[in-house]
N, C-alpha and C positions, 0 to 999 in steps of 0.2 A: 372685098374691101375696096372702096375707093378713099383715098386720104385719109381721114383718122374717121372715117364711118362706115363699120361693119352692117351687111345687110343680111337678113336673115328670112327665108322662102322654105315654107314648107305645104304640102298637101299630101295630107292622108296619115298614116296613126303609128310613121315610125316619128323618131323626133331629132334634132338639132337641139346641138345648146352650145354657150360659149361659158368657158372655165377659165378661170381666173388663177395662176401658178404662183407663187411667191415662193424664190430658192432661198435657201441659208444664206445669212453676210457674208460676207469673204472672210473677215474677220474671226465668223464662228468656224469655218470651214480653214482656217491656217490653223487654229489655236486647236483641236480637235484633229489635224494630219501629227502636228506637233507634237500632240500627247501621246501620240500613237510609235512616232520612230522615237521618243527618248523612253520608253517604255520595254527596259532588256528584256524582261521574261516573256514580249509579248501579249501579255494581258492584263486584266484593270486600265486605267489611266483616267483620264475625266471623261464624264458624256457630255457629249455636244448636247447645249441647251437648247441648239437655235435648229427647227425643223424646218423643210419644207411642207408650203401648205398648199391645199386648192379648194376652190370656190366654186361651187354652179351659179353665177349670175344670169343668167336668161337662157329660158329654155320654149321650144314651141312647143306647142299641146297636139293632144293626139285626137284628132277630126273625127269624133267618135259621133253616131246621129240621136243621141240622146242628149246634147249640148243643143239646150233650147233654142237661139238662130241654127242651127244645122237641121233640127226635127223641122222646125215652122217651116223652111226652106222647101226639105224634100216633100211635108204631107201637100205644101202648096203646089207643088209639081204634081201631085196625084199620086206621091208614094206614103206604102206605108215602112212607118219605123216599130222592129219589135223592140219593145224594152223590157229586160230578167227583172224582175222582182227588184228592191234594194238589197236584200242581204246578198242577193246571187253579182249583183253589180258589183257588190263592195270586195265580193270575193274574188274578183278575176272577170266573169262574164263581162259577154262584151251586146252590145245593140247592136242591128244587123237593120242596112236599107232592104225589104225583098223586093226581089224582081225575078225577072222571066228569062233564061237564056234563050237567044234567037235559033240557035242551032239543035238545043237538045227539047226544047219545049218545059223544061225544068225550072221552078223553083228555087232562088238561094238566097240567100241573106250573106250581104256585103257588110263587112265590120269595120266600113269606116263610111263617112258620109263626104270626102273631097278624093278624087283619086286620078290618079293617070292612067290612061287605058282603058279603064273599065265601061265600053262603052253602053251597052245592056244597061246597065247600072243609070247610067247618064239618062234614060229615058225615064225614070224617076227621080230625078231633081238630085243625082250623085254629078259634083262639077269636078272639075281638074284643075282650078283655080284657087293657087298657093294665099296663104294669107302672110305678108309680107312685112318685116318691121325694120329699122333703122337704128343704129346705136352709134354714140360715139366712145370710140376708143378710150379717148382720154378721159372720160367721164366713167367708165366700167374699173379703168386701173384706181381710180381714187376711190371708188366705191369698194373696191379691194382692200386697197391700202386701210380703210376704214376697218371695214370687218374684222383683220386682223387682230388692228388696235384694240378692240371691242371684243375681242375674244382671251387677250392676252388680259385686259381688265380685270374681267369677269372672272376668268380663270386664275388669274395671278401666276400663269406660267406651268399652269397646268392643265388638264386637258379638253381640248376645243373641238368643236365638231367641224367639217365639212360640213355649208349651208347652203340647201337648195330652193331657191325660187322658181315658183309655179309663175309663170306672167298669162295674160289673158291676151286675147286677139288685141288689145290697143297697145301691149307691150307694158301693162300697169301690172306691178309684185300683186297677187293677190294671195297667195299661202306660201310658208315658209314653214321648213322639214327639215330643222337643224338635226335631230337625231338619227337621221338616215342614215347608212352604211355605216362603215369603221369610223371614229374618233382618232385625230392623232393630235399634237402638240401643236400647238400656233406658231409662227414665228416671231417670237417677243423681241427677241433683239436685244440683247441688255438694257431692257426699257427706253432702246432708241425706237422711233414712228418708223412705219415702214414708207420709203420712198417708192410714190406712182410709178417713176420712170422702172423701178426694179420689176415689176408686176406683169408678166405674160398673159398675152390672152389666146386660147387654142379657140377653134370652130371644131366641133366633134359631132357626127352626128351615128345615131342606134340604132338598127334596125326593131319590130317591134317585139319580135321574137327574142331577143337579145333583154326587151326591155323590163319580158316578162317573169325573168328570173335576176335582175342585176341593177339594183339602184342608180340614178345618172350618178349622184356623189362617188361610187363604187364606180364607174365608169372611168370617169376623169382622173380619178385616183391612178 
C-alpha cells in the first residue's frame, strides 16, 4: 500500500485477491447485546437484523499456459503447451509448459506458464515476470459500500451472496460468481446506505492447492 493505492503482483497460478468487510452498526450490535442481558431465561430475545458481510473485489488470475497471450508467448519461445481436452479443463485439468530437466534428462510439464525459479522452464518462454495492477482504496470501499446497497435491494433483507470478480491482466471485471460458496445476510442497516469510511479492505492471498478445494468467497469469509 502506498497512500490510498493498493498494489497488487502476482506470477504463477496461486492467487491474491482483496476482500472487502463490512461489520454490523454499532447500533445493530448495542440493540442485539441488549436483548441478550434483559433476556432472564437466557434465550429467545430479537435476532440481530444487521450482519457482517464480505466482498471478493479483485482478484489475480492463475498464469495457466492455455490463456492465449501466455500460449503465443511460450510456443514463440520454441515451447510447446499441452492442452486437456475441454471437458477435462472444465473439470479441474490443468495445461502444462513441457520442457527438459537439465540434471535428470526428463520430460515434465509445468502448470503454470509465469513462475519464480523454475529456471528449465524459462528456456521455453516460462518468465518470472509478475503481472502487476494498481487500486484505489477509496474507490474499492465505495464499490463495497454499493454492493451492499444492491444486495439488500434485491434481497429486501434477505439473503445475499458473497460476489466474486474475475479481473483480467488490465484489472477490468470480466465474470462475476455471485453464487459461489455460502450465502449469508447483507448488511441492510435499517434501510440506512452503508458508509465507505465503515468498509475494510484485507490483501489475502491462496496458495493453489488451497484454491483447489475452497472458493476465494469461502476464503475471505
Amino acid at each position: 500500500r502506498m497512500d490510498d493505492d493498493v498494489y497488487m503482483a502476482n506470477a504463477g497460478d496461486s492467487r491474491s485477491f482483496l476482500a472487502a468487510y463490512i461489520p454490523p452498526s454499532a447500533s445493530a450490535s448495542a440493540a442485539a447485546a441488549e436483548s441478550r442481558t434483559d433476556d432472564d431465561e437466557g434465550e429467545g430475545g430479537t435476532e440481530e437484523t444487521e450482519r457482517a458481510a464480505v466482498y471478493v473485489l479483485r482478484a489475480t488470475r492463475e498464469d495457466k499456459p492455455h490463456l492465449p497471450d501466455e500460449k503465443a508467448r511460450v510456443e514463440g519461445e520454441g515451447g510447446t503447451v499441452m492442452v486437456p481436452p475441454p471437458e477435462r479443463l472444465a473439470a479441474g485439468a490443468t495445461s502444462r509448459v513441457m520442457y527438459i530437466d537439465s540434471i535428470s534428462g526428463n520430460q515434465y510439464g509445468l502448470a503454470m506458464s509465469r513462475s519464480i525459479g523454475d529456471w528449465d522452464a524459462g528456456r521455453y518462454g516460462v518468465i518470472p515476470d509478475p503481472l502487476v495492477e494498481r487500486y484505489s482504496l477509496g474507490e474499492l470501499k465505495e464499490e463495497a459500500a454499493r454492493m451492499a446497497a444492491e444486495d439488500c435491494d434485491e434481497g429486501d433483507k434477505g439473503e445475499g451472496a458473497s460476489a466474486e470478480v474475475e479481473v483480467d491482466a488490465g484489472g477490468e471485471p470480466v465474470a462475476e460468481r455471485p453464487d459461489e460458496g455460502k450465502k449469508k445476510k447483507p448488511p441492510c442497516r435499517s434501510g440506512k446506505p452503508v458508509d465507505p469510511a465503515d468498509v475494510k479492505i484485507f490483501a489475502v492471498s491462496a496458495t493453489d492447492g488451497l484454491l483447489d478445494y475452497v472458493p476465494l468467497d469461502l476464503i475471505a469469509d
